[in-house]
N, C-alpha and C positions, 0 to 999 in steps of 0.2 A: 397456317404459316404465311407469313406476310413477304409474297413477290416484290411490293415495293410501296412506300421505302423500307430501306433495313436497318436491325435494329441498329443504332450506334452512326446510323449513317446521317448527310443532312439533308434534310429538305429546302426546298431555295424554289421558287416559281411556281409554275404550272407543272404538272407532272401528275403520272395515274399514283390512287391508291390500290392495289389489287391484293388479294390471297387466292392461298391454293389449300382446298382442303380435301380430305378425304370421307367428310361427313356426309352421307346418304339424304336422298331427299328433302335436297334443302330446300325451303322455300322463300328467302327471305336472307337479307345480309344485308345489314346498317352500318355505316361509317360513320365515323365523329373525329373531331380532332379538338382536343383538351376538350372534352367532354361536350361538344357540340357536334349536333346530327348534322352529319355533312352531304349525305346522301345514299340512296340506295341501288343496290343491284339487285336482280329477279333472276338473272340466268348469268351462267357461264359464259365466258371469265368473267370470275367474281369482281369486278370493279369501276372506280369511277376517275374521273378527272376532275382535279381540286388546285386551286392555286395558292401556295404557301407564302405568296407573299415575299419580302423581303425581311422578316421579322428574324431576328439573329438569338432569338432562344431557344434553346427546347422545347420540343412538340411532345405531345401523347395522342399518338393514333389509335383508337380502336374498332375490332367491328365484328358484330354480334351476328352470330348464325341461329337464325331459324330453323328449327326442322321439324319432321314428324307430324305433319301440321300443326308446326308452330305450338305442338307439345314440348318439345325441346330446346334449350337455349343455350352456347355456347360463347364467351368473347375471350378475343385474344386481343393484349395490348404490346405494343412494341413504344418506345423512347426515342426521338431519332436524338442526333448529337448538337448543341450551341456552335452558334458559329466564335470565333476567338475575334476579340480584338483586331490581333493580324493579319487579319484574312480578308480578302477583296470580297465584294459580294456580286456575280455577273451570271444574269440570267440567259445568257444568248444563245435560242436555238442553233441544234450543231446537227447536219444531218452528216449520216457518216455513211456509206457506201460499202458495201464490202461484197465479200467471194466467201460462200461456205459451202462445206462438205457437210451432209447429216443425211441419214437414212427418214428424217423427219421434218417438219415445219418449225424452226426456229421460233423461240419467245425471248422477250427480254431476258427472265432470268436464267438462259444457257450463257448469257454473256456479261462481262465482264469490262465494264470501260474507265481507263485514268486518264488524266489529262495533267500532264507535269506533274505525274507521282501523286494526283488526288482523285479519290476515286468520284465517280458521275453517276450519275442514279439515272437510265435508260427508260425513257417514256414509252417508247414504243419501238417497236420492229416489223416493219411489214415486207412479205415476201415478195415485193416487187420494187424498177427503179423509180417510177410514177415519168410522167410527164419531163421530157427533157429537150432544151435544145440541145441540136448536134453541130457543132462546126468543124467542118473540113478545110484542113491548113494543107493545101499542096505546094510543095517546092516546086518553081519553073526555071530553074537556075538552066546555067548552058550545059551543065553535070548532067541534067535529066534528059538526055536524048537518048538516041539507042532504044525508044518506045517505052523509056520509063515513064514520062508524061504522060504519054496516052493510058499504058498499062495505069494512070494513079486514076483518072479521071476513069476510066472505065469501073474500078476497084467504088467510085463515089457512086456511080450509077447501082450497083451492086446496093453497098449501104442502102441508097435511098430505099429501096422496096423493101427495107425490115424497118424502117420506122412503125411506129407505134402509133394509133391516132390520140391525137393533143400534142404530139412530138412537131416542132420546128426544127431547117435546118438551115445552114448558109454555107458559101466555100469565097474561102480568100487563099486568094494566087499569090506568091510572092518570089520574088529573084533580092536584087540588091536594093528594090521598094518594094512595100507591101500596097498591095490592092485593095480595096476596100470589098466587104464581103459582099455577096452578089446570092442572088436564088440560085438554091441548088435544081429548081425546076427549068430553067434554063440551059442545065449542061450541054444535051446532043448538041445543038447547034453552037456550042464554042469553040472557036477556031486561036490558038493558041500556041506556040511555039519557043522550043527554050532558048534562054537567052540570062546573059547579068551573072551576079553572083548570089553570093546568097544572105540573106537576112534572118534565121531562124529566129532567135531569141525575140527579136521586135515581134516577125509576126504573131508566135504563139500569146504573147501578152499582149497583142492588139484586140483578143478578142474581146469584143462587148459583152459583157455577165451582166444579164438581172436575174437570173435563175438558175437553177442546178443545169449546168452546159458537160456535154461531154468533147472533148478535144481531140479528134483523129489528126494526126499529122502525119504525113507520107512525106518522105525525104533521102535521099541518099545522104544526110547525115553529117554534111560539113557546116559553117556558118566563120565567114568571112566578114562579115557587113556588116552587123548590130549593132548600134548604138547602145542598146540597155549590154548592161555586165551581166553575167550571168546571174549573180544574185538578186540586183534590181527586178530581173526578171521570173525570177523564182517567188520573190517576194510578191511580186504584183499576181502571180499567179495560184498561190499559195493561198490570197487572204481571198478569196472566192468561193463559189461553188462550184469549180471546175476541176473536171476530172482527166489528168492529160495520158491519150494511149496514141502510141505511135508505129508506124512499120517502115523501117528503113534500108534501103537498098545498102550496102556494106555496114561499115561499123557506127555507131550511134555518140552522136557526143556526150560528153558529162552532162552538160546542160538535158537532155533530153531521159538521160537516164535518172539523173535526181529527181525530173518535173515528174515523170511517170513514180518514181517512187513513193515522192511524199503526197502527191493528189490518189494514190490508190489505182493507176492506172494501169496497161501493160504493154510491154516493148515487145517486137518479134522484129526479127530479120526475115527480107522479104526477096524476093526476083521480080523483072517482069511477070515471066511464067504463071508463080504463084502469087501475086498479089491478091487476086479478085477471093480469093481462101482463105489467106490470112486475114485480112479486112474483112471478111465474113465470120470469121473466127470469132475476131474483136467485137461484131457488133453480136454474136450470139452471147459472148460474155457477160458482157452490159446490160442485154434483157432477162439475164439468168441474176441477178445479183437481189439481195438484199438491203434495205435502209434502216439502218436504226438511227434513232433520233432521242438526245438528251439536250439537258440545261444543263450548259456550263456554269459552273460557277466554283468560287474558291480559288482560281487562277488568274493572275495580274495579264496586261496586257503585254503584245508581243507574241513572239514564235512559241505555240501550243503544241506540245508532244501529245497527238493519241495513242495509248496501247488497247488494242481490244485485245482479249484472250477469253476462252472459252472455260464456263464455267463447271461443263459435262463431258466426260471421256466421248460421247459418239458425236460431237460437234467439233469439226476443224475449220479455222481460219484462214483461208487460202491467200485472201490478199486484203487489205485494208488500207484506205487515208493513214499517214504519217502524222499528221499534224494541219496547222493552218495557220497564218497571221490574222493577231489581232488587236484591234486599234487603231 
């Protein structure tokens, strides 16, 4: 039975070929694609990494089991589907970040991914977030006194000691300006005091992305000051690798509950008190999550809707990426 691709479905890029069989003592498993050996596998999982290219017709995959000491021969062939006329052709890696429930180790095919109502053929899943910067956005408005400042940066101190090694981190301070980000190895000795109003929207899209960033932002939750709209900001935020989770001393603005929404992040309401918890919370989240990774393609440029949904009653979705801009 062919994990991927499926039958009917399209091929477009790089992407694994794999099956799953139930054939004993295999010794041996050939792939081809329109009748060309495209390579082989020896052990489980049955599979290999093939790049389909850009070519908009019909493929025939096949791949031949060995067994029994290669007494035995078996091949299964699957069709995948032409691309239409219509249809945009975009290969762009998509990693997608998620929260799942399962009594078991997650594979591509428990899951289930569309992209503006077109379904995506899932390269890979791996049970961890890999390598990530972390930027810490603290509000320093003249709101955060009463030891909520202190309580935020103490909360960052915390963070830092669950980083991961390869993981980088930065913290930008912001009231009615934003500060430019600064080493978070730096903190004990920062002396720092609230004041101004507040900027939220600017700072959280000031961060610099060249790589999968995760977004902590501590804030009591207002924003007076911002230049960007909330959309400009969503959108700048949106078309990245950035995953925004936030802990906010009262109520949370729209802006900050859309950002966590559609980047797959998560909001909590915080105290002085318990900050240093909740921000523990958050980063135990983030090292507990999942990555799947497919090629987009079939979908025009602009705001991409992802649905992931699970393919197996014992695999639950707990939180995923919304979407992302693109182009």
């Amino acid at each position: 039975m062919f994990v991927n691709p499926q039958p009917g479905g399209q091929a477009v890029g790089p992407q694994w070929i794999e099956i799953t069989t139930g054939v004993p003592a295999i010794n041996r498993v050939d792939f081809s694609v329109d009748d060309v050996l495209v390579g082989v596998a020896r052990k489980p999982p049955y599979k290999i990494a093939y790049d389909f290219g850009t070519e908009t017709s019909s493929r025939l995959v096949s791949a031949t089991i060995f067994s029994d000491s290669f007494r035995k021969r078996e091949t299964v062939t699957i069709r995948t589907a032409a691309l239409t006329a219509g249809e945009s052709i975009n290969v762009d890696l998509v990693e997608l970040p998620l929260r799942v429930k399962s009594s078991r180790t997650i594979r591509a095919d428990d899951l289930r991914v569309r992209e503006n109502n077109v379904d995506q053929t899932i390269r890979e899943v791996r049970p961890e977030r890999g390598p990530a910067h972390f930027a810490f956005v603290v509000d320093r408005s003249l709101s955060m006194g009463g030891g909520k400042l202190e309580a935020a940066l103490s909360a960052v101190e915390v963070a830092k000691k669950m980083l991961r090694p390869g993981d980088t981190s930065s913290l930008t301070l912001f009231n009615h300006n934003v500060d430019k980000p600064r080493p978070v190895a730096g903190l004990p000795g920062l002396r720092v005091a609230p004041s101004g109003g507040t900027s939220l929207r600017d700072a959280v899209a000031s961060i610099p992305v060249s790589d999968r960033t995760y977004a902590i932002v501590i804030t009591d939750g207002g924003d007076r000051n911002s230049q960007l709209t909330e959309e400009a900001a969503l959108r700048k935020v949106s078309s990245t690798k950035t995953i925004v989770a936030a802990a906010v001393f009262g109520d949370a603005s729209r802006f900050l509950q859309r950002a966590t929404s559609n980047t797959g992040g998560s909001l909590v309401d915080a105290t002085p008190q318990n900050l240093a918890a909740k921000i523990r919370g958050i980063m135990t989240d983030i090292n507990s999550r999942y990555l799947a990774i497919y090629q987009s393609h079939g979908t025009k440029n602009g705001w991409r809707t992802i649905e992931v949904t699970p393919r197996k009653r014992d695999v639950t979705i707990t939180a995923s990426r919304k979407g992302y801009f693109a182009g």
